[in-house]
C-alpha positions as CSV (number, residue, x, y, z in Angstrom):
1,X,32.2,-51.3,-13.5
2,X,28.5,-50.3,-14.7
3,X,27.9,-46.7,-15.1
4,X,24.7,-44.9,-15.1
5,X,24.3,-41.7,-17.4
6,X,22.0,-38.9,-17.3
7,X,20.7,-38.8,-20.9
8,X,21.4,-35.7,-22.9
9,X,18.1,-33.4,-23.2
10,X,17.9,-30.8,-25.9
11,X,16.8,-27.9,-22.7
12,X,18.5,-26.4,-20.6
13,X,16.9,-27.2,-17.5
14,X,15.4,-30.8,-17.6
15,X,12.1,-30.5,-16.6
16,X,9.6,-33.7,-15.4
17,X,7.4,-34.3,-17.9
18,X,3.5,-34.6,-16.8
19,X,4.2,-38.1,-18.3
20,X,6.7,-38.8,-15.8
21,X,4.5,-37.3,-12.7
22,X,1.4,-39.0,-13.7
23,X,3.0,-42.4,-14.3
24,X,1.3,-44.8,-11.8
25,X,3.1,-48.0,-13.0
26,X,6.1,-46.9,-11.4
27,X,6.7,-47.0,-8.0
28,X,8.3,-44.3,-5.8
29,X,11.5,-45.3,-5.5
30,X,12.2,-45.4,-9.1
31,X,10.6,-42.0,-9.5
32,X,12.6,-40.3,-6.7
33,X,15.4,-41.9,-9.0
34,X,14.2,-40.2,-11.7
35,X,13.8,-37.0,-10.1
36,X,17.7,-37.3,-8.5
37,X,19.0,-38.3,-12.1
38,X,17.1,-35.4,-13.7
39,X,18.4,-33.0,-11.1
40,X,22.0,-33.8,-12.4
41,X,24.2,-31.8,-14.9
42,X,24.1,-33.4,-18.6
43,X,26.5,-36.4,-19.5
44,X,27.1,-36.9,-15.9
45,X,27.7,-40.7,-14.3
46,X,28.5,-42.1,-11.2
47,X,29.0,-45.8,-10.3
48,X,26.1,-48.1,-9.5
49,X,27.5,-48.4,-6.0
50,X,27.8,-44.2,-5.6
51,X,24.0,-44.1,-6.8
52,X,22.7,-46.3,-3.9
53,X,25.1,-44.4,-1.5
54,X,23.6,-40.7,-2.8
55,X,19.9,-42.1,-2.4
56,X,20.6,-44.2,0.6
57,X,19.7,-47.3,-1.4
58,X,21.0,-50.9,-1.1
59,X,22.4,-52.8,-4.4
60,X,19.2,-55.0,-4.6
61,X,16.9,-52.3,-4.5
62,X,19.0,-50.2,-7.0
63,X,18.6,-53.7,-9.5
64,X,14.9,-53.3,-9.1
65,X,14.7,-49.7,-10.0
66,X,17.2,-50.0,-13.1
67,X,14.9,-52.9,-14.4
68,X,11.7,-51.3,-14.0
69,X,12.6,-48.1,-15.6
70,X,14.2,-50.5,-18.5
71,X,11.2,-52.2,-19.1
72,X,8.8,-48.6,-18.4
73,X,10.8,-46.9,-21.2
74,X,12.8,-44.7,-19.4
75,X,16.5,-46.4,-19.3
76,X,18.3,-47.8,-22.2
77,X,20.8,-50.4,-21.3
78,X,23.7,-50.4,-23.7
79,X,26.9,-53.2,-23.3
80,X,30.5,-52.6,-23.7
81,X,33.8,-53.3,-22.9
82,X,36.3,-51.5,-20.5
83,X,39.9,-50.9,-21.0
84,X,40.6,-54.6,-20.1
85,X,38.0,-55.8,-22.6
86,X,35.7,-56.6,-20.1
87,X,32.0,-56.6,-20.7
88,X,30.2,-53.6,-18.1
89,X,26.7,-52.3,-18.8
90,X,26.4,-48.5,-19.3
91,X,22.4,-47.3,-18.2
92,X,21.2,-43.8,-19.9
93,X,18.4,-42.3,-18.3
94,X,15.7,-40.2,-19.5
95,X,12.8,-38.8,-17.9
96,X,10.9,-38.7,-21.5
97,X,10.3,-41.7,-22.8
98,X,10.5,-40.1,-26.7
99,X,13.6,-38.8,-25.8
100,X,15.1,-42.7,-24.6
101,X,13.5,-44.3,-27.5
102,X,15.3,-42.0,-30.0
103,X,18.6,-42.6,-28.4
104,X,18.0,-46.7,-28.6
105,X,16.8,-45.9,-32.1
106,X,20.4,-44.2,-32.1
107,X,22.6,-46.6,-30.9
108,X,20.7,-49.6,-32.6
109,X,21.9,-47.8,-35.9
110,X,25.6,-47.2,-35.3
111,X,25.7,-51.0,-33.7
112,X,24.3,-51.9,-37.3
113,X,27.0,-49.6,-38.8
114,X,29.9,-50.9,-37.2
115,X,28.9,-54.3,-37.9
116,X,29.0,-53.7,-41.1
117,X,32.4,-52.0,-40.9
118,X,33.6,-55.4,-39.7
């Protein structure tokens, strides 16, 4: 099952960053998104499928929105593996693109780490 995540932020109340707001390369859709996910408690997530059903959104157009916050620096797409060992995608979303970096720059260090364990 992929999950998507609300990524941690180190305030209280997650605020839109004027980065966010004045970001013209993104279209509306995956701003009102942005704004849902933001208005969510920390470490929340909710299946792909509840995510279209809260914002009334089919699966295709929920596909569209994950990839263009991916590739706009606002989603980091990390792989796993369920309790059957099965591969599922896990999406973390950040409405500061600093913030979503940092977490890649994260996660690309303990991959590295427990590689090395191996």
């Amino acid at each position: 099952m992929t999950k998507i995540f609300k990524g941690a932020s180190s305030k209280p109340l997650t605020e839109l960053p004027s980065m966010l707001i004045l970001d013209r390369e993104i279209s509306d859709d995956t701003f009102r998104f942005m704004c849902w996910i933001s208005n969510q408690s920390d470490g929340f997530f909710y299946s792909l499928k509840n995510v279209s059903k809260c914002l009334n959104y089919g699966r295709g157009k929920m596909q569209k929105i994950l990839a263009e916050a991916e590739v706009r620096g606002y989603l980091a797409r990390i792989s796993g593996r369920n309790k059957r060992g099965m591969l599922e995608w896990h999406y973390h979303v950040f409405v500061c693109k600093d913030e979503c970096l940092e977490f890649k720059e994260t996660q690309l260090v303990n991959e590295s780490g427990d590689r090395q364990a191996e």
